[in-house]
Structures are given as C-alpha cells and as structure tokens.
N, C-alpha and C positions, 0 to 999 in steps of 0.2 A: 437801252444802250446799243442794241446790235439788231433796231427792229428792223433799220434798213439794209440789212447786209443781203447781197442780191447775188448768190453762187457764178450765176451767168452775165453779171459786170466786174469789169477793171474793179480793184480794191483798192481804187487811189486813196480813200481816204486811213490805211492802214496805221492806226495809232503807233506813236514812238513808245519807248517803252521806260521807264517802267507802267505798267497799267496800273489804271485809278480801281484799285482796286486790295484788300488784304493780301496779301499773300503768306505771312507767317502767323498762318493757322498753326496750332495744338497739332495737326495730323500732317502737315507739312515738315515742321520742324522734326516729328519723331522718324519722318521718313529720311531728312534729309542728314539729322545727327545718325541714326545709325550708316547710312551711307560713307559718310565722314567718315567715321570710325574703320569701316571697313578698305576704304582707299587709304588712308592713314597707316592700316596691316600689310597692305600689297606693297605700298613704297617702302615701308622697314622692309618686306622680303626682299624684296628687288635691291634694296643698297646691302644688306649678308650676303646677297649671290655673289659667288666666287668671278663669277661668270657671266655676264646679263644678256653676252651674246646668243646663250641658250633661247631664252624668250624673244630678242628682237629679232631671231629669223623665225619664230614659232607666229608667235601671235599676230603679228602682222595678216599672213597666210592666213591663217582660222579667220580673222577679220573682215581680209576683203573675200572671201569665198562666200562670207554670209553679210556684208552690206550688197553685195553684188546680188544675191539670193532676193535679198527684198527689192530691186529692181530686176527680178524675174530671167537674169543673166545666168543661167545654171550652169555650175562647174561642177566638178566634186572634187572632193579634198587630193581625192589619190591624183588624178590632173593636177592637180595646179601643183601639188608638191613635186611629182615629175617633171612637171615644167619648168620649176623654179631651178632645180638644180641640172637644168639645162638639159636633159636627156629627153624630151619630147621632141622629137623632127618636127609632126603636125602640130603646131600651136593652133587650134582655135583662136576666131575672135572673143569668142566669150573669155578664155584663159587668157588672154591677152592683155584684156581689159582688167580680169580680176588683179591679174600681177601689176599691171600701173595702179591700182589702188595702195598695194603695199609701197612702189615706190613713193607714191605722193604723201602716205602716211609718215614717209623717211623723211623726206622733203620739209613736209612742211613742221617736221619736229628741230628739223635741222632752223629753218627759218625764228620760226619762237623763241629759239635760245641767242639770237643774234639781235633779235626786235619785237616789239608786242606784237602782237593777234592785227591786224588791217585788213581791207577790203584787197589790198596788192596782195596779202597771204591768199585768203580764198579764191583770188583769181589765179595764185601760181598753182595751188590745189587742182582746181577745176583743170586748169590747162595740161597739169601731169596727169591727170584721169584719162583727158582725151586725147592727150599727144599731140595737139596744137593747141595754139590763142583762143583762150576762153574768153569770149565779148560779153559783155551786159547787154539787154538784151531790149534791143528799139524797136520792133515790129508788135503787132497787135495781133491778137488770137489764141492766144498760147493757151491751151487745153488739156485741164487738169480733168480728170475723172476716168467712169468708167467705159473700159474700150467696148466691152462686149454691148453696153445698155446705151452706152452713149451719154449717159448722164454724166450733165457736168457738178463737179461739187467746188470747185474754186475758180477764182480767175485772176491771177496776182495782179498786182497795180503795171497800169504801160509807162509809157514813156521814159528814154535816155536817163534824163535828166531828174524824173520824179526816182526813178531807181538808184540811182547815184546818191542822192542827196537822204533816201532813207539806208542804204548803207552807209552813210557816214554817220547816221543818229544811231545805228545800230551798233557799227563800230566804237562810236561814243559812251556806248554805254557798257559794253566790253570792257571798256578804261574805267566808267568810272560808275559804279552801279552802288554808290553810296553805303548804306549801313546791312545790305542784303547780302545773307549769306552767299557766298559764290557758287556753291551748287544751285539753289535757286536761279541767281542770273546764268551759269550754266544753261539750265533748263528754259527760261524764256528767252535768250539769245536763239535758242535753236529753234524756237515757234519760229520766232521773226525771223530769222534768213530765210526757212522756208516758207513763209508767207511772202518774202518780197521776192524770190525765185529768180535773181538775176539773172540766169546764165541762162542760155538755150535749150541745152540740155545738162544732169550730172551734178544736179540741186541737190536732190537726195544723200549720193555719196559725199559729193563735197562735204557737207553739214554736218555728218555722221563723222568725218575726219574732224572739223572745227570743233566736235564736242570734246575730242580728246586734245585738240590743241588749247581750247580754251582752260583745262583740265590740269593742264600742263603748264600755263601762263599764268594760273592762281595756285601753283606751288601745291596741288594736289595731288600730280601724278607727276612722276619724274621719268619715264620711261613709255614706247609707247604699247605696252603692255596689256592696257584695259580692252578688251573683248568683249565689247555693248552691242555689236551686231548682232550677235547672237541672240541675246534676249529680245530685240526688236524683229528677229526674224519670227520667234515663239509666241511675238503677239502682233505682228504684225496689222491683225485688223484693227486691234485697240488701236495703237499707235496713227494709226490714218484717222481712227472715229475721234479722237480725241482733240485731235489736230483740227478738225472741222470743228469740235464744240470750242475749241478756244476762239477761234474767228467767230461763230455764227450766234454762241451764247455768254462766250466770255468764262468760261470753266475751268480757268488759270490753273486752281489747287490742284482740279483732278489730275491735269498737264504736267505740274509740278512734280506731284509724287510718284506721279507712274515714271518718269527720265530718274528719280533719286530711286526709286526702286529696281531702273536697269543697273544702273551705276553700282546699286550695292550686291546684285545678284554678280552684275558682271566681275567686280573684285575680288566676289567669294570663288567664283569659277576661274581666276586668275592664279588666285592661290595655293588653289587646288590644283592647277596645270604645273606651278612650281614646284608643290610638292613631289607631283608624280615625276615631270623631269630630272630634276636632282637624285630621285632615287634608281630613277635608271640609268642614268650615268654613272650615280658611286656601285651599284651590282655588277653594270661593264666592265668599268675600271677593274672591279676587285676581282672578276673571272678572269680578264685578259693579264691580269698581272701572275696571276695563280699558274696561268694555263701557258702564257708564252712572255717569260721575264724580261723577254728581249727587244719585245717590244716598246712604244711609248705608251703604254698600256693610259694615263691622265689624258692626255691630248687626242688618243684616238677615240677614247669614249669620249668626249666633248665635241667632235667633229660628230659622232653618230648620232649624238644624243641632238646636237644643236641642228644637224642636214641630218633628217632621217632617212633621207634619198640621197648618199652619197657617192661619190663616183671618188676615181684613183686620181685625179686631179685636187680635190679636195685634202686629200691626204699629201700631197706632193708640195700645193702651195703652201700649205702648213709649213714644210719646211721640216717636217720631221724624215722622209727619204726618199731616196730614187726612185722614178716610175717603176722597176722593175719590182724594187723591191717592198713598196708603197702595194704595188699588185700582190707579190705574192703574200704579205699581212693579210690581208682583205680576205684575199680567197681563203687562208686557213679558218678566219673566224667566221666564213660563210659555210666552212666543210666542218667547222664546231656546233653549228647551227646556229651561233649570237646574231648573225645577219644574213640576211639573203641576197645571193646572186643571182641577179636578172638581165636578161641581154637584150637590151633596144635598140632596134633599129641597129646605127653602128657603136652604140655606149653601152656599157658597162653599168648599171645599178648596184652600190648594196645595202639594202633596206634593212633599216632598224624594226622591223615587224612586229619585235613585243611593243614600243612604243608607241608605231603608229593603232597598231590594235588597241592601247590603252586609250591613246586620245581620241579616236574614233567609234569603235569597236563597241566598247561599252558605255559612249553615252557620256565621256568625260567633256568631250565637246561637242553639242548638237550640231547633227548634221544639215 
C-alpha cells in the first residue's frame, strides 16, 4: 500500500481520508472510550466553575508555552506570564509569538461557535500565529526533516490548487466523518493537515489549535481549557515517529491511540489544574476576609488566582477601587505574605507565588 512512498518526493498522491483501512480496533476503542469519559469530567468541571475565567487566562498560557516548546521556540512560564499581564518592557520574539498562540486559540474558539471548523478557520488561526496573511502554499521544496543531518523524512504534496482542493476533502470530512467515533476522526484529521502542510510556515501550532477547535465543534469540549501540548512536548519523538509511520507504513491504530491517549492524560491534568485553582482561590478569599473585612476579599482572590501576575490596574478595572486605594490592598497582602511585590522596570507586580509554585514548581504542569 505505501511501497512507493518516496520521503524525498511531493506526496501528491496523499489519500483523502477516511483510510481503507480498520480503525475500530478492541485497543482503539478502549483508548478512545476512556478518553471520552475523561473530557466528558473536565466539561462537567468547567460548567460548576463559578468562574471559567479562572482557566481561560490559565490554560491558554500553559498551552501555547509548550506547543511553542515543540517548535523549539523557548519561553518559560515565568516570561510569558509577565508578559501577559503586560509588565515585561523586553518582549522577546519568542514571547511574542507564544502569546499570539493564546490569542489565536481565543480566536479561533470564538470562530467555531459562530461557524463549523473550515479551511477560512485554519487560515485565520495561522494568520493570528504570525501576525499577518497566512497563504497556501505554491512554491516547491518545502523541507521537512532533520536540520542537523539534513535528512529529509517528508515532502508534503505542491501545487496551489492540489493543496486547495485536499483541504476541502479534509475539511469534508471534518463535517462529515460518518459512523466514526469523533475522537478517532479528531485524530486522523490531524495526520491529514499535517501531511498536507498548507501554509509556509506554523503547520504544527495551527493543527495543535484545530484539535481543540475540532474538540469543541463535536460537542466534547466546551471551553478552551484542554492542555494537549504538554503531553506531545513529553513525547515529542513519538509524536513525529508516528507521524512518519502513518505516511510511510499506514499505522493508523498506533496514531490513533497515541492523540486519545494525550487527550485523556491531557483532561486528567486539566482537572487537576481545576482542582488546585479553585482551592487557592477559596484559602485567599477566606484569609483575606478573616484578615482585612474591608476588603472585596471574592473578587480580589479571583483576580489573583485567575492573573497570578497581577498589577493595580487589574484590580482598578475590576471596578472594585481607586488607584490609590486598589494600591494600598495589594501592598498589605504582599506585607501579609499572600502575594508578592515585585518592581519592573516601571510596573508594579503582585504575584500569586503559592500558585504559581503549585502549577509549576511541583511538576502540576510540565515544564
């Protein structure tokens, strides 16, 4: 079936999908029902949150720090969390870029609930990645492999018009993927864009965004909460070698279960990011209420807990009080120890430290 498959040729003839082939094996299905089950727990958590803005300024961030990580764009958490709450002068390009990831994740969550999943989604994806017009991609050469060896291990299909016309079969199948459970076509939708590699560059992240948009447009995940980088940063090599056996030998199942096994590891580590947020929010609340009555002791723990890097603006747009007096809150619960004050540049930090410590520190979110 794949004796002619040639690393170092165009892959025009890249089959539409579904593939002629089983896919609901006994070890698929058991991978792909307990994944179910466990996005199934994170969406019940996610509609009990009081709050879900907790999570969509959290996860996002964890997300694009580690899709960014597996195209070798290094940030670290503590960066990009500063930078998000605007208090880094120096933005790196790398930070730069990780934070348009989170945008385009808003974006394109924002899209999905207005219209299904299309080839116009992934290109407005790709274009919020790089800050301008993502084109499809007409030129020839495009070099997939390794830099250091030079070995090439793919070469996705050329031409305008041969790319066009397999994202619209792809897209097609996104709508309409028959009696297959949805995580399954989840999973082989995301061989195929990355095998047909539209875009010039920002294939990778795009795709990694479309698994949770598509995630989202089959009523699995209602929030964009699921944090799948991660796990693909932890295996990263598999993830590529796999990717290559699906082209080169057709190893669908193996493909299959490994994406329902991030998906289910990723939900469990979702749930568990819940847990820990919620519970450091309700010990803030209940110190700051104990400790200073006079406060908004709910709203200002949901601001610390939701921006663990928050500045006196944050508290002010809230709408809970005056600069001055928005300042002088801060500063008491930083002279109580709950938060730390930090002076950048010309801003103001005050860092939620036990939380960032939880989420980082110990390994709650890999780094």
């Amino acid at each position: 079936m794949h004796m002619n498959y040639d690393p170092a040729l165009p892959y025009q003839q890249l089959p539409d999908l579904p593939p002629d082939t089983e896919l609901e094996t006994k070890a698929v299905l058991k991978a792909v029902v307990d994944a179910s089950r466990e996005l199934a727990s994170l969406n019940m958590a996610c509609r009990r949150m009081p709050d879900p803005t907790l999570l969509i300024n959290l996860t996002p961030l964890i997300e694009a720090q580690a899709s960014s990580q597996i195209e070798n764009i290094v940030t670290t958490n503590d960066e990009l969390f500063r930078a998000a709450s605007g208090a880094l002068e120096d933005v790196t390009p790398a930070i730069k870029e990780a934070l348009r990831y989170r945008e385009a994740l808003r974006v394109g969550f924002e899209l999905v609930k207005e219209r299904p999943l299309t080839t116009q989604t992934a290109k407005a994806v790709c274009s919020m990645l790089h800050g301008s017009d993502a084109q499809i991609r007409n030129t020839s050469g495009t070099y997939i492999g390794n830099p250091m060896t030079q070995l090439r291990v793919y070469t996705p299909p050329e031409g305008h018009d041969l790319i066009a016309e397999k994202l619209f079969s792809w897209e097609s199948f996104i709508h309409d993927h028959g009696d297959l459970d949805p995580l399954i076509a989840m999973a082989l939708q995301h061989y195929q864009f990355e095998a047909i590699h539209p875009f010039y560059d920002g294939n990778g992240r795009t795709g990694r965004i479309l698994n949770l948009l598509c995630l989202q447009q089959y009523g699995l995940l209602s929030l964009p909460v699921l944090y799948m980088s991660g796990y693909l940063v932890r295996h990263k090599d598999e993830y590529y070698s796999l990717l290559k056996a699906v082209t080169a030998e057709g190893r669908w199942e193996d493909w299959v279960i490994f994406i329902a096994t991030a998906v289910a590891e990723s939900a469990r580590s979702a749930l568990q990011l819940i847990d820990k947020v919620l519970e450091h929010r309700d010990l803030l609340e209940h110190t700051i209420r104990a400790t200073h009555p006079k406060m908004h002791a709910a709203e200002l723990a949901r601001i610390l807990t939701s921006q663990p890097y928050a500045r006196i603006d944050d508290v002010v747009n809230a709408g809970l009080a005056q600069r001055v007096t928005a300042s002088k809150w801060l500063q008491l619960l930083a002279e109580d120890g709950l938060i730390r004050r930090e002076k950048m540049g010309r801003s103001v930090l005050f860092i939620n430290t036990a939380l960032v410590q939880d989420l980082f520190g110990q390994g709650l979110v890999a780094q």
